[in-house]
N, C-alpha and C positions, 0 to 999 in steps of 0.2 A: 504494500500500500504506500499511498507518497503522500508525505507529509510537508507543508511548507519548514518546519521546523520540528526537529524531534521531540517527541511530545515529551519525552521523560526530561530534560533539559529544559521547556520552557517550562512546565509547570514546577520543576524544582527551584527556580527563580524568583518566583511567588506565593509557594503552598508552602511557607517555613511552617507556620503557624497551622496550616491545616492538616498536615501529614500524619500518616497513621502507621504507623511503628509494627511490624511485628514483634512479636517476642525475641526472637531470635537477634533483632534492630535492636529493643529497648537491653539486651543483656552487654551489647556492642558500644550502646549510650554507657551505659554504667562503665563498664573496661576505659574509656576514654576518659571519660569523667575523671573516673580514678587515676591515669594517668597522667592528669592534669596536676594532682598534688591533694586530690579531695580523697578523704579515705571510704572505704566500703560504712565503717561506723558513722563518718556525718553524713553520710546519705540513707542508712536505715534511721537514726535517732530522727531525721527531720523529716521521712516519712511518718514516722509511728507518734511524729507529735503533732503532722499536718491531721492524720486521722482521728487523734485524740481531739483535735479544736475544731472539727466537721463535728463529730459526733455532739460536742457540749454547745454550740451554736445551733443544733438539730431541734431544742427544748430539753426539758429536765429530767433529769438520770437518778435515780433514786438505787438501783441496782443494775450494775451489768456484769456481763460476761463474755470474755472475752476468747475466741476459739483462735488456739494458735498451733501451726503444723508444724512440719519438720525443717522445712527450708526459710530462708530469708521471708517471707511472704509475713510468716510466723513470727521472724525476727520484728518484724512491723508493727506486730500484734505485740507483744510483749514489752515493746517501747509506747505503745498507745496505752497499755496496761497500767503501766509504771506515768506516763502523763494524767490519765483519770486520776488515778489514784490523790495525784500531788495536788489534782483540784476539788478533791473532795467527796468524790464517789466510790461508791459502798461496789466494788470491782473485786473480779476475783477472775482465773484465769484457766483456761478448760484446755489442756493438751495433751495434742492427739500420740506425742512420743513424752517417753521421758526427758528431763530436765535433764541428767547426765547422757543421755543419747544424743544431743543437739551438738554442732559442730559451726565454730568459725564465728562470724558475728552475732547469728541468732544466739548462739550458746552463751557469748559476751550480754546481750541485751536481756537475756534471760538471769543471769545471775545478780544483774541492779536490779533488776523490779524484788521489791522484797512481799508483797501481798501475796495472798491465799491461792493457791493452786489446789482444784477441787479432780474429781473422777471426769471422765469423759464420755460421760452418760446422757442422755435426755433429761434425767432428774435433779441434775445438775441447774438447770436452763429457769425449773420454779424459780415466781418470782420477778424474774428477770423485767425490764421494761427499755432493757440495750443489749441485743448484742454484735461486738464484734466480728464479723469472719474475718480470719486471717489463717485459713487454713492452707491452702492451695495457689492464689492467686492464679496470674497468665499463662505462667508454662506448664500447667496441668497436659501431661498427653495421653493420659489414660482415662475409663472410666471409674467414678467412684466407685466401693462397693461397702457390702457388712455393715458395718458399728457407725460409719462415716456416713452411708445413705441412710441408717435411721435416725443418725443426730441431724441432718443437712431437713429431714421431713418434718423432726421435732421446732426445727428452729423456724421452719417455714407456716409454722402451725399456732405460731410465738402472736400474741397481741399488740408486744409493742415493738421498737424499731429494730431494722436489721440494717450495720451498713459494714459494705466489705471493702477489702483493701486490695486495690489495683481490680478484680475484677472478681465476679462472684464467685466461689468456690462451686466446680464443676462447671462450669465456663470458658469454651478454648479460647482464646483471645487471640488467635488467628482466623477462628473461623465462625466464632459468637457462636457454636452448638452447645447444645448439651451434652455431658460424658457422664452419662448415666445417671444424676441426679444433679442439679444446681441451687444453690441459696436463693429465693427471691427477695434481692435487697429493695432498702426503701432509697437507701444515698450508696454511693460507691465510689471512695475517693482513689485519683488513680493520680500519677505521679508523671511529669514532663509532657508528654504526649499520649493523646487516646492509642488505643490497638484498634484492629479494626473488628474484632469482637464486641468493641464498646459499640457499634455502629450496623452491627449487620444482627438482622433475627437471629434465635431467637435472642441473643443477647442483651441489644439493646433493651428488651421491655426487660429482664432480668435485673438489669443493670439500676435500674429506679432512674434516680435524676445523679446525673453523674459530674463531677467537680477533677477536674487538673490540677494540681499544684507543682509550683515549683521548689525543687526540695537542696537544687545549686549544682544540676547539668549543664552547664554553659550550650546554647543553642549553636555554636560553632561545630560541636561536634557530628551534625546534619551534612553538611559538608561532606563528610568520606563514608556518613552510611547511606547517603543518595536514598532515599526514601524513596520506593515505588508506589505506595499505595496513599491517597489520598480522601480527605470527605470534602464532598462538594461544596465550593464555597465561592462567589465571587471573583474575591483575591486571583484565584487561579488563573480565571480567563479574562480580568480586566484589560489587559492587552491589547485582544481579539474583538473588545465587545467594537457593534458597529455604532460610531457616531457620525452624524449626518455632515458634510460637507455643505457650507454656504452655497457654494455650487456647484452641487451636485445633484443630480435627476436619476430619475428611479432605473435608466440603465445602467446606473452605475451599481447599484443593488439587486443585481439580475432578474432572473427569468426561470421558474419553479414550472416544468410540466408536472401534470399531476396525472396518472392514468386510470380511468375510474372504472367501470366495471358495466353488466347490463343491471337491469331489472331485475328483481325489487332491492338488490342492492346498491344505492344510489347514494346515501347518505352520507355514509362511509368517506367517501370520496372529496363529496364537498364538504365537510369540517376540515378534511385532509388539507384543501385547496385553503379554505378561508383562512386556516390557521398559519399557513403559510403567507398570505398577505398580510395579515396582522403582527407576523415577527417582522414586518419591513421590508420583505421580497418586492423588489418595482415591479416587476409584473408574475401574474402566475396565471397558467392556463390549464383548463381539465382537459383531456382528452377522452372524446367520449363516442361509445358506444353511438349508431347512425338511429338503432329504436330510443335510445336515449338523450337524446340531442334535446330535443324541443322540454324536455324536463327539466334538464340541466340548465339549459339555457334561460326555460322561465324564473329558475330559482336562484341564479346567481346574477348576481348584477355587476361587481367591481371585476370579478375573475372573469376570465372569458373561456369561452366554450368551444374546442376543434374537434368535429365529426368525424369519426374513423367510419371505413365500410368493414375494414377487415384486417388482421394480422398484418398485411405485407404494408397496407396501407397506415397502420401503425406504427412498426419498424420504419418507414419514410417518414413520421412524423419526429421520432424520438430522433434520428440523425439531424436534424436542424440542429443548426451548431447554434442555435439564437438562443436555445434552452441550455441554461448553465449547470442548472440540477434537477434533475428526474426524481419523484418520490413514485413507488409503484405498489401495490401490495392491498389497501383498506377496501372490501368491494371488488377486487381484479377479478375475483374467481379461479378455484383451483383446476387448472387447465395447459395444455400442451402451448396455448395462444401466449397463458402468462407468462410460460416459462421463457419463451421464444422474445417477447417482451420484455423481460428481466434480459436475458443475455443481450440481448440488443442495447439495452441500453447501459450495461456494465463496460461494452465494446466498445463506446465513444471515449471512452477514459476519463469523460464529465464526473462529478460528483452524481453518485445516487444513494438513495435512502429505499429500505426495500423493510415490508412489515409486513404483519400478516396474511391473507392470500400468495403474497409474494413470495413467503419462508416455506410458507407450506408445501404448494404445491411443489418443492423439488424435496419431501420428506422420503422419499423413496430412493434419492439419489441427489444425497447433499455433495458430495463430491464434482457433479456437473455443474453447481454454482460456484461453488471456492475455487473451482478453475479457472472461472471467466474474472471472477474479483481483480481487477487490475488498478483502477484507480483510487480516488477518493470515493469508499464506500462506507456508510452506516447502515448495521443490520439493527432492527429494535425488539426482540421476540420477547413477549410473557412466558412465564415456565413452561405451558405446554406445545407453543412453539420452539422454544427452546431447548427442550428434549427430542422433538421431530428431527432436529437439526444434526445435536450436537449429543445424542442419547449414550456416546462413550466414554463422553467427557463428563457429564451432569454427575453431581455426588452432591453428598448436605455442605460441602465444601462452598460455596456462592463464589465466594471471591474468587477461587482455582479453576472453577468452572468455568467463568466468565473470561478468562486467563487463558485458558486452554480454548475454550471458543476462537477466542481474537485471534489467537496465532494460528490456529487450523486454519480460517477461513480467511485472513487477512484483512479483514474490516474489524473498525471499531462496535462494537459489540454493547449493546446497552440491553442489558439483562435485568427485565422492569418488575416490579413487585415494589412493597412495604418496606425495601432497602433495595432500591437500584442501585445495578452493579456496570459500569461503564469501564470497558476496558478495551487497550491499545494492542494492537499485535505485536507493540513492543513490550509485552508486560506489565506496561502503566494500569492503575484501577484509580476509579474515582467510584467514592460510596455516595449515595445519597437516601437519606432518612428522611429529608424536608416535607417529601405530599401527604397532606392528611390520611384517614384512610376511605373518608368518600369520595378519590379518585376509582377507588374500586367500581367506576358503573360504564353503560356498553359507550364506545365511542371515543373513550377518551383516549385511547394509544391512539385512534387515530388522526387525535389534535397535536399530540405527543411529534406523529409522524411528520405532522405541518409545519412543524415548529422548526424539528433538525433540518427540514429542506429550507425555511425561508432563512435560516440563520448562515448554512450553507452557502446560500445565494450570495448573501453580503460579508462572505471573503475569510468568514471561520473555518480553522481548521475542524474535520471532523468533530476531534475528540472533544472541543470545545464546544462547536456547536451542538453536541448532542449534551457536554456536564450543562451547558447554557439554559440546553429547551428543554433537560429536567426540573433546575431548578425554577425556570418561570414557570413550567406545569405546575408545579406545587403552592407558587408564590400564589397566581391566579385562582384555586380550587382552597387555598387559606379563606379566600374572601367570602363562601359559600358555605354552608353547613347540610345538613344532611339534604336532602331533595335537591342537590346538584345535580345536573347533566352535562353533556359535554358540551353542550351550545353554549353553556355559561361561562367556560374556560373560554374560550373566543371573546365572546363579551370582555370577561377580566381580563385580558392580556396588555391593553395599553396600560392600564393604573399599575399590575406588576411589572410594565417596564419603566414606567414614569419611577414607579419606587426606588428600580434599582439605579437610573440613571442620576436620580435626586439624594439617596443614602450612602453610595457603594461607590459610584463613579463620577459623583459633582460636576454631570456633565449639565449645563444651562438649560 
């Protein structure tokens, strides 16, 4: 795929602050850190005192208990142990190894806390109205099991607060699944930078309302771990966004064919279109079926309407080079026409955006698309196109999946759900959590789809213009509550770009 600029390069120029750390990342922050002259101990003491001053800022602590494991995670918990305590709470400390079994700092942070260490029971837990996890944190790679999933049930069974340190106990923080059983926290304080567990199902709802602190990683050290994974945020593609030229006219912001489908699927098609004039595309045109025309036509009025007779007369439409980006797929119908359509229009080396009908119909033989991928391409498939597609690759993995998608097929890949997953087929990812969840209703991927082609149009790269028309989808569908449709994202779309251009980009 050709990119104007490597994508992992530019957004590592502006995504300091939004990047998402693996585990493996955050252990690479620590090693540097500490090579810096900071020791391993002032970096667990001012975790386990950032978590002690979340928890007593949370409301009032009359008893807690604090669950602490075998590794540093633990070491956290028994300096947040040892901070309650000095502020006055009736604390006491639940661990899962013995106190002479612990090794290296934990073992140090364990010997100052001088309060009550009780059994590592459920019965333990009476009483309680705080507790702690600090059992496990991020680099869990196993599933819980035994004594560990019935205290992790008891605590989740608990009345009053749970908050966990770095990331909930049973929580991969690579991949936000669950390993066989997880804490539901209410706060979760995590340390420099989120993971991308913090951000992807189920994690995120696990995670409660989650806080970063800084505990004195100098952000320098970002630099040589080149962060690949990112959460969608402005910052990233302020760059790319398009701002209007005094004079400049609307072919300077191209020209969005749109290929719409027959009857009774029509609809489909034109959100597709509309929403692509409404991200700023200067012109966009349906291509439409010859029984369809006079439909199309009566119902669109800014976009304009081109009568196909048939396939071949399609393919002559899609090589006008006057069309800068093709979006194909909402409505196309699953069919030998569409497929013929997609490759046609992948052959121009134009940008295209391909969704829906468009994914599908090559489910039988994903391989005769990712052949023809040659230029600027976004795929946008929901999980169950997304499996049709990519069914080798798909695991509870989201973010590996989406990873392995992009590099299979050589387009940018925006793998949609309640944590969109937008990834490079250079291995770049950008998460996004932002859209409510009643984006969940019919129509809306394919405003979703209008949006990466009009954004397209006006000269964003792919991976931008697709993290872009995520977060406007979500920005616009904020403004609506339940009984939203997709028509209404359309409607919203100028006020969430006026937002971003007036909070984010202080463009006039």
């Amino acid at each position: 795929m050709h990119h104007d600029q490597s994508s992992h390069e530019t957004i590592s120029e502006t995504g300091e602050d939004s990047c998402l750390l693996t585990c493996a990342e955050m252990a690479r922050a620590d090693a540097a850190a500490i090579a810096t002259g900071i020791t391993g101990l002032e970096l667990m003491e001012a975790a386990g005192q950032a978590v002690a001053e979340a928890c007593l800022a949370s409301g009032s602590i009359h008893r807690a208990v604090v669950l602490a494991g075998p590794g540093n995670n633990g070491g956290d918990g028994w300096v947040a142990a040892r901070h309650l305590m000095a502020a006055g709470v009736n604390v006491a400390v639940m661990s899962l190894v013995e106190r002479q079994s612990l090794a290296g700092d934990a073992a140090i942070m364990a010997d100052r806390y001088q309060g009550p260490v009780i059994p590592f029971t459920p019965a333990g837990l009476a009483g309680s109205d705080l507790v702690v996890d600090a059992l496990f944190g991020a680099g869990l790679d196993r599933p819980l099991t035994g004594d560990v999933i019935q205290l992790v049930k008891a605590v989740n069974s608990l009345k009053g607060r749970r908050v966990s340190v770095d990331v909930p106990s049973g929580i991969s923080g690579d991949s936000g699944q669950i390993l066989g059983a997880a804490v539901r926290a209410d706060l979760t304080v995590t340390f420099f930078r989120k993971k991308p567990g913090h951000v992807l199902l189920p994690g995120r709802s696990e995670a409660g309302r989650l806080v970063v602190r800084d505990i004195g990683i100098p952000a320098s050290v970002l630099e040589d771990i080149a962060p690949r994974n990112f959460e969608n945020h402005p910052d990233l593609w302020r760059s790319f966004w398009p701002v209007y030229a005094v004079n400049g006219h609307k072919y300077h912001r191209g020209h969005v064919l749109v290929v719409g489908g027959r009857p009774p699927a029509l609809g489909a098609s034109r959100m597709t279109a509309m929403a692509a004039l409404r991200a700023g595309a200067g012109l966009v045109t349906l291509a439409a079926t010859q029984d369809s025309y006079g439909i199309q036509a009566g119902a669109l009025n800014e976009v304009m309407v081109a009568p196909f007779a048939d396939i071949s007369a399609l393919t002559s439409l899609i090589s006008d080079k006057r069309f800068s980006v093709m979006a194909i797929g909402p409505g196309a119908g699953i069919s030998e026409d569409t497929r013929r359509a997609v490759v046609s229009a992948l052959g121009t080396g134009r940008s295209v955006v391909l969704d829906a009908d468009a994914l599908t119909t090559f489910e039988k033989d994903p391989a005769r698309l990712f052949n023809v991928i040659k230029g600027p391409t976004v795929l946008t498939p929901h999980a169950g196109e997304f499996r049709r597609l990519f069914e080798d690759d798909m695991s509870d993995d989201k973010l590996a999946s989406a990873r392995h998608a992009a590099r299979k097929s050589g387009a940018v890949t925006v793998f949609k759900g309640p944590d969109t997953v937008i990834a490079t087929p250079e291995g770049v990812t950008v998460i996004d959590s932002h859209g409510p969840t009643h984006l969940a209703t019919a129509g809306t991927g394919d405003v979703l789809t209008g949006l990466v082609a009009g954004l397209l149009a006006q000269h964003m790269p792919p991976w931008a213009a697709a993290a872009a028309a995520v977060r406007l989808h979500g920005d616009a569908a904020l403004h609506f509550g339940r009984g939203m449709i997709a028509g209404d994202l359309i409607q919203g779309l100028p006020e969430a770009m006026r937002a971003l251009d007036t909070y984010y980009f202080k463009v006039p």
